[in-house]
N, C-alpha and C positions, 0 to 999 in steps of 0.2 A: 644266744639269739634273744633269749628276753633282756637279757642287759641291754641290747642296745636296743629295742624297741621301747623301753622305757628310758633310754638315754637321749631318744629321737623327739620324742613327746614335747618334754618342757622344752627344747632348744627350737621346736617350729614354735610352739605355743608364745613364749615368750618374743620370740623378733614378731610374731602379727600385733601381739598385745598394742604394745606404744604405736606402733599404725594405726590401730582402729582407737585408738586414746585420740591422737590428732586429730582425726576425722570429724569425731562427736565435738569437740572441743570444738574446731572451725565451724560446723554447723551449727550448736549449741552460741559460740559467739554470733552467728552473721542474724540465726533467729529473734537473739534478744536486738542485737542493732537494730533489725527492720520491726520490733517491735516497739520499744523508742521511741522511732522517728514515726511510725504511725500514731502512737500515742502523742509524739509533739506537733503533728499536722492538724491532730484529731481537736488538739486541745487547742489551738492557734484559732481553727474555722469556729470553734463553739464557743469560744468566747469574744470574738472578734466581730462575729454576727448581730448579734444582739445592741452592739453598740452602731455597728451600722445603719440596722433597720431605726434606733430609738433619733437617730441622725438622721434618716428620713422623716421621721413623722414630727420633728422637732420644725424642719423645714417647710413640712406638709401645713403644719399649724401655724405657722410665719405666714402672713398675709403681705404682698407687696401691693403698694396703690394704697389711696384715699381711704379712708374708713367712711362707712356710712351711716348714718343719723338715724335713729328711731324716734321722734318725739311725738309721745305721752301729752294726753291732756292735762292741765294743770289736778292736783290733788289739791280737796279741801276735806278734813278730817279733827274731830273732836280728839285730842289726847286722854290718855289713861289716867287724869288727876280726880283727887280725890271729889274736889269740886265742879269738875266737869266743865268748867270757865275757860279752858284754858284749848286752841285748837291750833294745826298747823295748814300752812298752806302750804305746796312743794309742788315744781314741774322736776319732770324727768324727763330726762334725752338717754337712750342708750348706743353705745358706742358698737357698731359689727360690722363684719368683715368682708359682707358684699351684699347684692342688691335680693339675693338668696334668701338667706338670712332675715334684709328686712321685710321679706314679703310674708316670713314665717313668724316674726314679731305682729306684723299685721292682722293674720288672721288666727293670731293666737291673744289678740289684744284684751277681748273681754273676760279672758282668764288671768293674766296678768294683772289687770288694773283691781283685778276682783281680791289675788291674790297680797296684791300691794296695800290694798283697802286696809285688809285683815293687820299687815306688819305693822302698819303704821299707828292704826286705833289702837295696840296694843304698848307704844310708846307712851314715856313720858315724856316732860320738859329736863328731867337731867340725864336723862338717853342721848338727848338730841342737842344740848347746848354745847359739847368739847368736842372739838375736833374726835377724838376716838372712837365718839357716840355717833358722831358722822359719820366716820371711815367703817363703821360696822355696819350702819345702817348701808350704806352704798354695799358692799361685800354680799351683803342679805340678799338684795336686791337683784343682783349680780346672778348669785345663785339661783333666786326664784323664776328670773327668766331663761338661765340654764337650763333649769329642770322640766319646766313648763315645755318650753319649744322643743318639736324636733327638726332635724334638719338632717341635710347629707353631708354633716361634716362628721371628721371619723376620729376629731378629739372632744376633749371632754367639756371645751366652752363652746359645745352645739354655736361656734359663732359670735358669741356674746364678749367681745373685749370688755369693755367696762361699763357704768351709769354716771352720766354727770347731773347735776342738777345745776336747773336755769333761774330756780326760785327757790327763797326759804326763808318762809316767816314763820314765828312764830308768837301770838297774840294769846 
């Protein structure tokens, strides 16, 4: 009787084994599939988002319609030379992107102009004679009414497309 109570043993033990092998295996597979494909869904929304939203605010920043004017009373300012002979005249128009905007250029004008005073007295005559010395000076410019004005726009050129100038001597 003990022979076959130990002959009964291994022979049930063994037929359930490879049953419950299959089992875990199909679950053990179906868990990492759905794991996978959450992690490829996962990663699809998180990176696909970001390019979305930077596509909104790209478009948000795109202005359609007329650009509007800001003109600046003409500048008259003495240059940084040694001899002190030497001054620039320059008007400024700035380029923005609705009537918002130049209302906030408006009543931010005496800081501006105050601001502008400062960049300019601080130039020379070979800052300001090549194009490069130009296109920096405008860039400066550009920025300083950036930073100066606020406004309800929600990038980073508070509005301020670009500075043209309508005059530029220098004597």
């Amino acid at each position: 009787m003990a022979k076959a109570a130990v002959a009964a043993v291994p022979t049930d033990g063994g037929a359930e084994a490879p049953k419950g092998n299959k089992k875990k295996m199909i679950i053990l597979i179906a868990v990492l599939a759905l794991v996978l494909i959450g992690g490829g869904v996962g990663a699809f929304l998180f990176f696909s988002k970001p390019k979305d939203e930077h596509a909104a605010e790209v478009k948000k920043a795109e202005h359609v319609g007329p650009p509007v004017f800001a003109v600046l009373e003409p500048f008259v300012v003495n240059l940084a030379e040694p001899d002190g002979n030497r001054y620039l005249q320059i008007g400024i128009t700035y380029e923005l992107t609705d009537a918002k905007v130049a209302e906030a250029v408006k009543n931010y004008t005496p800081v501006i102009r105050s601001r502008i005073l400062i960049v300019l007295s601080g130039k020379n005559v070979n800052d300001l004679t090549s194009i490069e010395g130009k296109q920096k000076l405008m860039d400066e410019l550009v920025d300083l009414a950036r930073v100066t004005i606020t406004t309800e726009q929600k990038d980073a050129t508070n509005g301020v497309r670009d500075v043209h100038f309508s005059s530029f001597v220098i004597q």
